[in-house]
RODOMI-831054 format. One record per residue: residue in one letter; x, y, z of N, C-alpha, C in turn. Coordinates in steps of 0.05 Angstrom, whole numbers, padded with zeros to 5 digits, always signed. Layout:
<rs>
aXYZXYZXYZ...
</rs>
This chain:
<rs>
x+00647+00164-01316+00646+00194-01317+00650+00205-01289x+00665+00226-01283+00673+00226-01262+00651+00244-01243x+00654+00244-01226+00629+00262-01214+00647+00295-01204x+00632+00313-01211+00644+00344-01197+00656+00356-01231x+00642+00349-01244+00656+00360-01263+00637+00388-01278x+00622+00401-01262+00615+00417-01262+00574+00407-01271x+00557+00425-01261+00533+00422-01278+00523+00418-01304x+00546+00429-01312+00527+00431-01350+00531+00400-01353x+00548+00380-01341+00546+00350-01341+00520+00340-01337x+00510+00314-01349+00478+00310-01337+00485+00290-01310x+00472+00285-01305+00484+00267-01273+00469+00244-01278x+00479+00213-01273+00469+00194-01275+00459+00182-01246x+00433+00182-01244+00424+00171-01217+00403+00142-01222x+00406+00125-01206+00400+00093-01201+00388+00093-01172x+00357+00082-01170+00349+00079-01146+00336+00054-01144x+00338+00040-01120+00332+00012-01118+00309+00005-01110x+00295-00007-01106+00267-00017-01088+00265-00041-01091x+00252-00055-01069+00247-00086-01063+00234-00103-01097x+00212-00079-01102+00183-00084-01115+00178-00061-01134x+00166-00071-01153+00161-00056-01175+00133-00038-01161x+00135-00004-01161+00132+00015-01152+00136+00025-01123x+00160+00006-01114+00180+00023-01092+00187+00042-01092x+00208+00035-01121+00224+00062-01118+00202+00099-01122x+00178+00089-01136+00163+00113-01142+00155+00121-01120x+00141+00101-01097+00129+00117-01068+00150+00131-01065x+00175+00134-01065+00198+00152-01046+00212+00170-01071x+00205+00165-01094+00229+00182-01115+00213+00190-01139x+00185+00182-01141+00185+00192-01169+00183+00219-01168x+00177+00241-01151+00175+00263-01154+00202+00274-01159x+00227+00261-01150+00254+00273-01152+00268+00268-01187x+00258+00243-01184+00261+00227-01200+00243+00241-01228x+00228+00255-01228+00206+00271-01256+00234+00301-01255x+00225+00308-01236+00250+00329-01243+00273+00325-01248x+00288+00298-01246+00313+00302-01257+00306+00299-01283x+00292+00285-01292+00289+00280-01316+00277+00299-01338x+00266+00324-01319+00253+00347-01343+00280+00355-01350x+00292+00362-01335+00323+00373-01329+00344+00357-01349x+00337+00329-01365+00358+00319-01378+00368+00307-01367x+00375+00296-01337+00391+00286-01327+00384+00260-01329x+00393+00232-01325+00388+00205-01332+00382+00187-01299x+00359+00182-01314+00349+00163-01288+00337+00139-01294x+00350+00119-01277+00336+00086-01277+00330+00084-01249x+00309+00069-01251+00292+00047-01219+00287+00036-01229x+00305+00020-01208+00313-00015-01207+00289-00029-01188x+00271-00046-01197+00260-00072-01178+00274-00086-01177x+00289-00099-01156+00303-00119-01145+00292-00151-01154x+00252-00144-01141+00247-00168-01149+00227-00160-01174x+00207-00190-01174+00193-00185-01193+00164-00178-01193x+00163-00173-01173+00131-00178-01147+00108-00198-01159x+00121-00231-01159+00101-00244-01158+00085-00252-01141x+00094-00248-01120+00072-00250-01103+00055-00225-01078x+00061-00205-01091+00040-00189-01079+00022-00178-01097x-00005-00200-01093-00030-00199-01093-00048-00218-01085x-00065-00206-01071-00094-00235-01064-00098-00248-01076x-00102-00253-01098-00109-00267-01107-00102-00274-01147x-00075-00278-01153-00066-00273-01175-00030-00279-01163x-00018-00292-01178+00005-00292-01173+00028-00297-01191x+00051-00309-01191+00064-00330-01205+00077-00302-01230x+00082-00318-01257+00088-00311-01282+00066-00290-01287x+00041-00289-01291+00019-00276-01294+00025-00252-01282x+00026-00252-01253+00029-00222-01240+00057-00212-01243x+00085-00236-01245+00102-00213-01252+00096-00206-01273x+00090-00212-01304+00080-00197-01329+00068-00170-01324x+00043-00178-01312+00026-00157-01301+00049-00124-01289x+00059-00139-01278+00074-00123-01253+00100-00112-01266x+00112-00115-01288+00134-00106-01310+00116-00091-01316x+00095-00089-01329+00084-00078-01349+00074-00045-01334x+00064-00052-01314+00050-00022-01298+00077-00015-01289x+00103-00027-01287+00128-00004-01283+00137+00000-01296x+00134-00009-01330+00142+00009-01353+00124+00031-01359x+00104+00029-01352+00082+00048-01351+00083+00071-01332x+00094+00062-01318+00102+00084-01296+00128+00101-01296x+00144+00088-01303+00174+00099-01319+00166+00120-01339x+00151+00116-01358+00138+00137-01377+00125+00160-01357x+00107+00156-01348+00092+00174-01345+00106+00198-01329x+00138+00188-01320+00154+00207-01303+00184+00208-01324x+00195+00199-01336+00204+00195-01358+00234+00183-01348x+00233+00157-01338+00258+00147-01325+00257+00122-01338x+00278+00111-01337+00277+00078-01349+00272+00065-01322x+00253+00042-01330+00246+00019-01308+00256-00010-01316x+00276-00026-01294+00287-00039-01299+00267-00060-01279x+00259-00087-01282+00250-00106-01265+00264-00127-01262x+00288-00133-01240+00309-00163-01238+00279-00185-01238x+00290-00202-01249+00270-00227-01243+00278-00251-01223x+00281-00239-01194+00281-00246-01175+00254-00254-01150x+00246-00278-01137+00222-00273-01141+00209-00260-01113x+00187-00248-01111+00182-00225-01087+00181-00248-01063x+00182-00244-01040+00183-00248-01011+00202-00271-01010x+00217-00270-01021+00242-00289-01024+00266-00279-01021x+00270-00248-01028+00296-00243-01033+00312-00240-01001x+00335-00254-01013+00365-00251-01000+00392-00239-00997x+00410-00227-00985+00423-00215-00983+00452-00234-01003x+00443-00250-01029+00467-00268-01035+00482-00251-01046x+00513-00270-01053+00530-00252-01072+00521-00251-01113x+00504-00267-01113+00493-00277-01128+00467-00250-01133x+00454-00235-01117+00442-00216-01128+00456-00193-01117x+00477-00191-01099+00491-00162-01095+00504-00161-01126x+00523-00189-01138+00533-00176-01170+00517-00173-01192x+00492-00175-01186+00471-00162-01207+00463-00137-01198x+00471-00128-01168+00463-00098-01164+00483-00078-01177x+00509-00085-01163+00536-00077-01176+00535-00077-01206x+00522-00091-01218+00534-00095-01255+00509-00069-01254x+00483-00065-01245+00467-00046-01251+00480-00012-01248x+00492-00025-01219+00509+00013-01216+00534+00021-01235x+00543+00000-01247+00569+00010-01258+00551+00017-01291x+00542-00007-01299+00532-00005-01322+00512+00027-01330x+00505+00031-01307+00485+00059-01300+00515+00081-01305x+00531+00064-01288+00560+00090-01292+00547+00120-01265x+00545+00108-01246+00521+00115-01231+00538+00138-01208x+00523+00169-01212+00532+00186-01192+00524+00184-01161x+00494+00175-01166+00482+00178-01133+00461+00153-01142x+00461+00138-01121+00449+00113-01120+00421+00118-01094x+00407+00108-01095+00379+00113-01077+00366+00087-01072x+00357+00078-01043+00356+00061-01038+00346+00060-01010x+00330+00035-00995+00312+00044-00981+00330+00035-00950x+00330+00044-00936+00348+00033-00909+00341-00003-00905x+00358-00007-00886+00359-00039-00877+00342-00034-00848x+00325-00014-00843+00310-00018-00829+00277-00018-00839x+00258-00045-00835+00235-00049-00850+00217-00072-00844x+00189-00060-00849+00166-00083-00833+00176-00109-00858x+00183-00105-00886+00178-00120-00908+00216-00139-00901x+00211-00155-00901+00243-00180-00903+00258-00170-00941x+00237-00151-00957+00247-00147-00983+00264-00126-00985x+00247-00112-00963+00260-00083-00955+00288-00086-00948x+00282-00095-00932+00309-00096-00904+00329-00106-00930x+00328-00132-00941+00353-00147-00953+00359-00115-00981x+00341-00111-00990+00353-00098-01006+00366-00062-01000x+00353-00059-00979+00378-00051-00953+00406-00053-00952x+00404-00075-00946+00435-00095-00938+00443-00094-00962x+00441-00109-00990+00443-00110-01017+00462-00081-01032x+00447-00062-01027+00463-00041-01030+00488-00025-01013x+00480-00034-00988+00509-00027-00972+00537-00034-00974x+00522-00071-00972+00541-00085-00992+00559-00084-01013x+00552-00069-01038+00557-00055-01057+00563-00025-01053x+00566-00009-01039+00584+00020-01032+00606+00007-01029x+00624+00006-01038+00655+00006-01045+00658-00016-01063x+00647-00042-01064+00646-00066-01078+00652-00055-01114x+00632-00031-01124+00628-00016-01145+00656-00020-01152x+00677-00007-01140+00699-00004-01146+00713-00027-01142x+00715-00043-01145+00734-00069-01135+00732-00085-01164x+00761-00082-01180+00755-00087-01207+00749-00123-01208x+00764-00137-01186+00754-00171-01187+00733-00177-01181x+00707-00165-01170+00680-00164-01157+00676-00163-01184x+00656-00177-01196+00631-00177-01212+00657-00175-01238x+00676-00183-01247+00698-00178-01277+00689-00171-01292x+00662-00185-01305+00651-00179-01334+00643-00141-01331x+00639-00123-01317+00636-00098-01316+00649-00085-01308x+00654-00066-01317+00684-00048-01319+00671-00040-01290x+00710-00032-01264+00699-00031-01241+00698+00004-01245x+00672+00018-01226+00674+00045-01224+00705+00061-01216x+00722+00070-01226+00743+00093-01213+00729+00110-01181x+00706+00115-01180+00706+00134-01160+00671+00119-01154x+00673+00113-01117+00645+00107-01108+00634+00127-01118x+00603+00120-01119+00585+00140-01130+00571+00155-01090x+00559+00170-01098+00544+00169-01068+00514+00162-01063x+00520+00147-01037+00492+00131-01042+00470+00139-01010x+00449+00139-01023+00425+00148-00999+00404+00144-00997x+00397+00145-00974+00372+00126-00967+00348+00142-00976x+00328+00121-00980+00304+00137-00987+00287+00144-00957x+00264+00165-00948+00257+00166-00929+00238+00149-00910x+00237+00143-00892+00220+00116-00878+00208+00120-00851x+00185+00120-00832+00181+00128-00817+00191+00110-00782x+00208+00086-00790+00216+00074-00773+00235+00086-00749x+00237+00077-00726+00246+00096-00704+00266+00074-00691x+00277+00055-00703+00295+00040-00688+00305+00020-00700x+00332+00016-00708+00349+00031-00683+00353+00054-00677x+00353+00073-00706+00360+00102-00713+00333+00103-00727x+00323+00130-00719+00300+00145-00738+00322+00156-00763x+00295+00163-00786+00311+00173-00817+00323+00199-00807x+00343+00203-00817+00355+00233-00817+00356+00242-00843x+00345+00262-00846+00334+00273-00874+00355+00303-00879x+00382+00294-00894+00402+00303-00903+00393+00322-00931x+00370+00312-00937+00363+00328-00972+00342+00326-00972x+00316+00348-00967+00299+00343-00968+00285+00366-00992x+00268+00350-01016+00254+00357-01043+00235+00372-01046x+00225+00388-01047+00192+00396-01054+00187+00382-01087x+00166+00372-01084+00155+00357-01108+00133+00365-01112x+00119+00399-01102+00092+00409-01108+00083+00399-01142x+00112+00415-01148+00102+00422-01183+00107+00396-01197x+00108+00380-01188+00107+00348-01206+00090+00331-01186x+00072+00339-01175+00057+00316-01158+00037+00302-01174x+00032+00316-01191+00009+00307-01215+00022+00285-01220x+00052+00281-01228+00076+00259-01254+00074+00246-01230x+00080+00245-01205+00079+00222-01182+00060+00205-01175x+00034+00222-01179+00011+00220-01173+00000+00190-01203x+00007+00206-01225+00010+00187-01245+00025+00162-01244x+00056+00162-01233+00067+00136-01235+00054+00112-01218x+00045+00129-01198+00037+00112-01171+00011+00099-01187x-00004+00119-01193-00032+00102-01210-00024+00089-01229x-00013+00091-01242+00002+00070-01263+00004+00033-01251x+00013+00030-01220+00011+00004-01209-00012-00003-01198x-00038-00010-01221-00069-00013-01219-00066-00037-01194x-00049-00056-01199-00046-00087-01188-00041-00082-01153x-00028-00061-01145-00018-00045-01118-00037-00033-01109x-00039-00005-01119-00057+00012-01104-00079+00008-01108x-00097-00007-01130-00121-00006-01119-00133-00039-01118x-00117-00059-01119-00128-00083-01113-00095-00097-01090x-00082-00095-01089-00074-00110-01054-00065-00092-01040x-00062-00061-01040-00058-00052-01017-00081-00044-01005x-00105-00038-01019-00124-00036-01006-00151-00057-01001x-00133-00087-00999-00141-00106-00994-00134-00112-00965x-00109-00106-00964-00090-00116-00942-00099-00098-00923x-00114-00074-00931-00125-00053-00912-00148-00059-00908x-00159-00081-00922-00187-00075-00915-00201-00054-00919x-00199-00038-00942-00213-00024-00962-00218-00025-00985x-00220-00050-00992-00222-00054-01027-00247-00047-01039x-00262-00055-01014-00294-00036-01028-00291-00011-01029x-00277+00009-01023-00280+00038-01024-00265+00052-01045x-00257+00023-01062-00232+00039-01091-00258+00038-01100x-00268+00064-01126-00282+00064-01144-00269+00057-01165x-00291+00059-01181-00293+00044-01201-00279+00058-01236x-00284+00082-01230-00282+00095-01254-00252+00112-01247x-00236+00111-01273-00209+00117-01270-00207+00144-01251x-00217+00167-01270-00217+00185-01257-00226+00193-01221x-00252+00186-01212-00245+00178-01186-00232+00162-01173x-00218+00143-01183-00206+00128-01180-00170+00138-01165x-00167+00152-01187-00141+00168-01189-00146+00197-01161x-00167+00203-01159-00168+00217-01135-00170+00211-01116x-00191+00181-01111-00180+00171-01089-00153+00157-01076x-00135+00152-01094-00106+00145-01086-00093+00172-01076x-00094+00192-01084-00088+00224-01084-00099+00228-01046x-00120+00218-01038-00128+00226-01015-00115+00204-00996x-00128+00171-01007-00112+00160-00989-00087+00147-00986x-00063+00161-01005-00037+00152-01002-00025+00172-01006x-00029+00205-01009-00010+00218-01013-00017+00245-00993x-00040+00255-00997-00048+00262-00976-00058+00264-00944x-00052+00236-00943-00056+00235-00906-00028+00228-00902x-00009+00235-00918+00023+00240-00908+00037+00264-00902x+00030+00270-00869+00038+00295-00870+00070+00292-00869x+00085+00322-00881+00116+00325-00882+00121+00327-00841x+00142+00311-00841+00150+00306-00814+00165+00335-00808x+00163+00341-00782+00182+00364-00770+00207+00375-00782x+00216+00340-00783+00251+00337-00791+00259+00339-00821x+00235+00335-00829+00236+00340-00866+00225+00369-00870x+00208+00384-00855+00208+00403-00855+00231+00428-00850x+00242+00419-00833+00267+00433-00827+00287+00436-00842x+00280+00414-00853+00304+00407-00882+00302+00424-00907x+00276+00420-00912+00262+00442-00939+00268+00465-00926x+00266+00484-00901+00288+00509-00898+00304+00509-00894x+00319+00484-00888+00349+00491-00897+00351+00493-00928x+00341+00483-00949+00356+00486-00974+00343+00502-00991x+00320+00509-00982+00299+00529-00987+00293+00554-00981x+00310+00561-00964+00293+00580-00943+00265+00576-00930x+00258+00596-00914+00237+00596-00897+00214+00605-00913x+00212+00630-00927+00192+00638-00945+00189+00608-00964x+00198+00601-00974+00194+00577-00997+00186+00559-00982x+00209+00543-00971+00197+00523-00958+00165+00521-00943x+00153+00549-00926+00132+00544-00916+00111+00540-00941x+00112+00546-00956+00085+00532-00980+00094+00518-00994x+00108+00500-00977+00108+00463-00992+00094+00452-00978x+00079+00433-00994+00062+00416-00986+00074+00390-00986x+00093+00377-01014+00101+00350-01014+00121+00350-01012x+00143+00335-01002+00168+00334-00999+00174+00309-01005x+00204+00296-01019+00214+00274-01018+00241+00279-01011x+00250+00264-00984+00278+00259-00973+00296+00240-00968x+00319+00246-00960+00334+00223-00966+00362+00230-00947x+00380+00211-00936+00392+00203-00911+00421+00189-00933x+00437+00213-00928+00465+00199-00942+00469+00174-00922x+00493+00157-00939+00494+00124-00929+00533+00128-00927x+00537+00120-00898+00558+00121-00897+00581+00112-00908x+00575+00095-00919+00589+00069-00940+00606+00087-00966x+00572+00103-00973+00595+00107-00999+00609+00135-00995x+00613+00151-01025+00628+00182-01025+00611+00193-01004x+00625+00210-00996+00614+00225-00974+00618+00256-00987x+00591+00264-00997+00585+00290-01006+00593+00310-00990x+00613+00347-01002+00603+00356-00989+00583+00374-00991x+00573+00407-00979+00548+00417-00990+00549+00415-01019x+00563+00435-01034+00574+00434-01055+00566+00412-01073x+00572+00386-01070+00560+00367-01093+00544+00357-01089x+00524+00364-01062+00503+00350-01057+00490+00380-01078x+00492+00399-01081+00474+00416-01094+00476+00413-01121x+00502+00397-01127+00503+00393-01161+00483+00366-01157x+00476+00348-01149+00463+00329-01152+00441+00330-01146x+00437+00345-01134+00411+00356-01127+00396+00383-01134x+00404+00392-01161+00399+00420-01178+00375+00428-01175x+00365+00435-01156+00344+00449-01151+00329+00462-01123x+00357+00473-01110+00354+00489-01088+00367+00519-01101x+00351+00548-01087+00372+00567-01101+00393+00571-01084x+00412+00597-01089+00437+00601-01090+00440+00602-01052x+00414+00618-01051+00414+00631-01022+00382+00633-01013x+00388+00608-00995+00362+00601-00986+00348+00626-00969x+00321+00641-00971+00318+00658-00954+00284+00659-00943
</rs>
């Protein structure tokens, strides 16, 4: 389907992450609105995250770990796909770039989302690389045969990251996600196995998750979404596509850093893919 063929088209968007609820820290808020909107969305786990947790691993935790990102796919209404590749293992092979490729074409994919090749995690970084790899590959009808090759790169962009080197993020599209923070707020709690038993192990806070859902769900709300303040540069961004009056009473933002590799948007179809800035920002 070709891309630019006006709005009333739905737009097909595909976003990647290392680990099952990657892609949600950086997209589900974008990712709930495309989807009230009709438009079609899949996140992709790369791997299968068997091994992030203290104490639980193997077959068991990927099961576990499929299951809270089908659960989380619902609760924002996107399909969740989990490769069964296994976590702190993955590599930059040609062997999982043509299972990324068969995902973008098969997606038939306008804008692809994906986390930079700069990252504390070795899952991050490769699946970084993994998708760069794949900006133009898409199209190359002998790459990957069994899937029809795309006619036209899709455009592809980074999700936002606070790393400062080589290059800090440059935040090309930046979201307000006030009015779906609840659906984000939900997908994220959806990964019981993450947020409240190994990331806040690995923090050395596991005694301070309560116990009962509902506080439970507020305390993730304070300590993973709320002590994230919007950066200068993402701020700046929400008035550019917002204006100044709008943009100053956003509180949440999700952004993203086009990737040179693929189509190179201009304003124009970054606002068809991005349907939800108005006409004239003021």
């Amino acid at each position: 389907m070709a891309f630019g063929m006006g709005q009333e088209r739905k737009i097909n968007i595909i976003a990647f992450g290392a680990h099952p609820d990657d892609c949600d820290g950086r997209a589900a808020g974008v990712g709930a609105k495309w989807a009230a909107m009709g438009h079609h969305v899949r996140f992709v786990a790369v791997t299968n995250g068997d091994a992030g947790h203290q104490s639980q691993g193997g077959g068991a935790l990927a099961r576990r770990r499929r299951a809270e990102a089908q659960e989380a796919g619902k609760r924002i209404g996107v399909e969740y796909i989990v490769l069964d590749n296994h976590d702190a293992e993955l590599l930059p092979t040609l062997e999982v770039r043509q299972q990324i490729i068969r995902q973008i074409r098969q997606w038939n994919a306008d804008l692809v989302l994906a986390p930079r090749p700069n990252d504390y995690h070795p899952d991050h970084r490769y699946t970084g690389v993994l998708l760069q790899d794949c900006a133009y590959m898409v199209t190359v009808p002998n790459v990957a045969p069994d899937t029809p090759a795309l006619r036209k790169n899709p455009v592809f962009m980074y999700f936002q990251d606070g790393f400062q080197k080589p290059a800090p993020f440059t935040p090309d599209i930046a979201v307000g996600i006030d009015d779906v923070i609840e659906k984000k707020l939900g997908a994220l709690d959806a990964h019981v196995s993450q947020f409240y038993e190994w990331m806040p192990w690995l923090d050395g806070i596991l005694e301070q998750v309560p116990k009962e859902a509902g506080a439970r769900k507020e305390w993730l709300r304070k300590q993973y979404m709320d002590s994230r303040e919007t950066t200068p540069a993402v701020r700046q961004a929400l008035v550019k596509w917002y204006g100044q009056e709008t943009a100053k009473g956003m509180k949440y933002a999700e952004a993203f850093e086009i990737c040179e590799y693929g189509k190179r948007p201009s304003e124009a179809e970054l606002r068809q893919l991005f349907p939800f800035f108005p006409a004239n920002p003021r």
